[in-house]
C-alpha positions, -999 to +999 in steps of 0.1 A: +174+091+639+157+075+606+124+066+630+126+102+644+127+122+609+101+102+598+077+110+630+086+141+629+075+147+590+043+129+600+036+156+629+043+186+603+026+172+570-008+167+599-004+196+619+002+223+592-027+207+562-049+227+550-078+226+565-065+227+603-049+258+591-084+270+580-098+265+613-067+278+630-078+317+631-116+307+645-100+285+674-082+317+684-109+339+684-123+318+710-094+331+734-108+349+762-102+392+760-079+388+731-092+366+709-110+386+689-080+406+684-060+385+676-081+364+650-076+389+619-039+396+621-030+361+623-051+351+594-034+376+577+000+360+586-011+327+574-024+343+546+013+363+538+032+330+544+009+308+519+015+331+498+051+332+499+059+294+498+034+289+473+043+313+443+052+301+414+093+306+395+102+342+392+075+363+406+076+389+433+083+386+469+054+392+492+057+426+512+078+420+541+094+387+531+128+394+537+148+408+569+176+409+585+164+384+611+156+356+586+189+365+570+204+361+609+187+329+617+195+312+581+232+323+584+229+305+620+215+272+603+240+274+579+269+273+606+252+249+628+252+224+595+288+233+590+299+223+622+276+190+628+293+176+595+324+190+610+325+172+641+313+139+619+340+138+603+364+145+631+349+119+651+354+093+621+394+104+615+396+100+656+383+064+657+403+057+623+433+071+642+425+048+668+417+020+647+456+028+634+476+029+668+459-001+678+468-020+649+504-003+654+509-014+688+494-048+688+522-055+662+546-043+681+538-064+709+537-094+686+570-084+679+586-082+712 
């Protein structure tokens, strides 16, 4: 898991720098029939989203930065968190309950 996090940072820090994300709108324009469509509303979007991560303390949200999908998906996150740490520690009192019976009955053999 540690090896796979850090990979996996790696692949986000590389992929999503700045200049690749420059040269990300002029490599779709070269999309055949709607490329050139689709060039200026996704440089807008990167646009909208470095915008929104990169403001600074308490100033304004950028137009449209807040719906009730995010609000659905981060609710989802949240729950799927909840129940990962859940079942870790249900999986650590099952092997310590384990761990006890075992104990329990090997002394009980000893003492028959």
């Amino acid at each position: 898991a540690v090896i796979k996090m850090h990979i996996q940072k790696l692949f986000v820090i590389i992929a999503f720098n700045e200049t690749l994300l420059a040269k990300a709108p002029a490599v779709i324009a070269y999309l055949p029939l709607v490329g050139k469509y689709l060039e200026k509303p996704f440089k807008s979007f990167l646009e909208k989203m470095k915008l929104k991560f990169h403001r600074k303390g308490n100033e304004e949200k950028v137009a449209g930065g807040g719906n009730i999908l995010s609000w659905v998906f981060e609710k989802f996150i949240i729950c799927m968190i909840t129940y990962f740490l859940m079942s870790i520690v249900n999986s650590f009192a099952q092997n310590y309950h384990k761990r006890i019976h075992k104990t329990e009955r090997e002394k009980k053999i000893a003492q028959d």
